[in-house]
N, C-alpha and C positions, 0 to 999 in steps of 0.2 A: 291398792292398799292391801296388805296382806295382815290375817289374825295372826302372826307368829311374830316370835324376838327368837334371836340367835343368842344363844350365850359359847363363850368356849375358852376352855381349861388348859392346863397343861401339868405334866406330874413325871417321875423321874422313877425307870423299875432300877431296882440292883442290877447292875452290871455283873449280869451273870446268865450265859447261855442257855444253861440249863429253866434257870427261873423265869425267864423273858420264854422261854416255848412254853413252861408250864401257866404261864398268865395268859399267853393266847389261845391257852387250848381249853383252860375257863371259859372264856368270851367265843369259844367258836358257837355256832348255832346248834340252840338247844341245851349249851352246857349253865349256864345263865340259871340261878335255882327259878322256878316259874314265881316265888313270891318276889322277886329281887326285880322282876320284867315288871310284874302286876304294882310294885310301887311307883316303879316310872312313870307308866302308865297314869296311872290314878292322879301323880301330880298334876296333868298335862304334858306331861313331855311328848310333843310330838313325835320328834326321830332323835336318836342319840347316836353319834358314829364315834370309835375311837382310833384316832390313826398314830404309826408307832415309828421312827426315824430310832435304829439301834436302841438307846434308852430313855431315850425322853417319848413322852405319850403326850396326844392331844386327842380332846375331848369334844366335840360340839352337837350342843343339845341345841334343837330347835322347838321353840314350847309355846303354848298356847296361850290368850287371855287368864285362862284360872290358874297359870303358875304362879307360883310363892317362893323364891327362896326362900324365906323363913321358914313357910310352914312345912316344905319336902324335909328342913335338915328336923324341924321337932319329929314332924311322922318317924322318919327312920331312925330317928331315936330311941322313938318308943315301939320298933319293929324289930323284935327279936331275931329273924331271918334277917334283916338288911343287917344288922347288926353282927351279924356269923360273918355271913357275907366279910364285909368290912375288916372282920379280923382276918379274915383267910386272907384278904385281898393284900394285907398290910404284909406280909411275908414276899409279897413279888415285889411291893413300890417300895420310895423311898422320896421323902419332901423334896421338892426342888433346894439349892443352895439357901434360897432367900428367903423360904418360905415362914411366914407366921408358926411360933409354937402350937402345934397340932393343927396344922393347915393341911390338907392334904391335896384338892386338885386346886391349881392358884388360878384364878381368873387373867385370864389374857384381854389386853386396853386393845382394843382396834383404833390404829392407826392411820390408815387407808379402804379407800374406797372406789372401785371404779365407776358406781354410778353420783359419787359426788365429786368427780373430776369433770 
């Protein structure tokens, strides 16, 4: 039995060469502002990867018993830096087609599984 849940995302950059290098080159290591790391962190988020097929982006955080969805999205509300963060971030993405008014990463349903086959 493991202390972790998987959760994972998906989100859509502007289709645009130039902005898709400059959003990776945000997330290279080290470029991450250290308060934007130290939220994750502090939520529980154990490991967070994002992987990127042209312009669609997915997300998968693997996070501990004291994660909250609620309470990471109130913290970085009320977190000045994540909140920079976020705007700067918002010039590379763009909502998926389907997405909720001011939704930005949409939760992906897991479908399959091969240890419940």
């Amino acid at each position: 039995m493991t202390d972790t849940q998987r959760y994972c995302f998906a989100l859509d950059l502007n289709d645009d060469a130039e902005l898709i290098a400059g959003y990776k080159a945000w997330h290279a290591p080290g470029a991450v502002p250290a308060a934007v790391t130290r939220s994750i962190r502090d939520a529980d988020i154990r490991e967070l990867e994002i992987w990127q097929v042209h312009d669609r982006m997915f997300m998968i955080m693997e996070v501990g018993p004291d994660f909250s969805p609620d309470a990471k999205a109130a913290a970085d509300l009320a977190d000045a830096d994540v909140q920079a963060w976020e705007r700067l971030m918002w010039q590379f993405q763009k909502p998926l087609p389907k997405a909720r008014e001011g939704e930005k990463w949409v939760a992906l349903e897991r479908i399959y599984a091969l240890s419940a086959q």
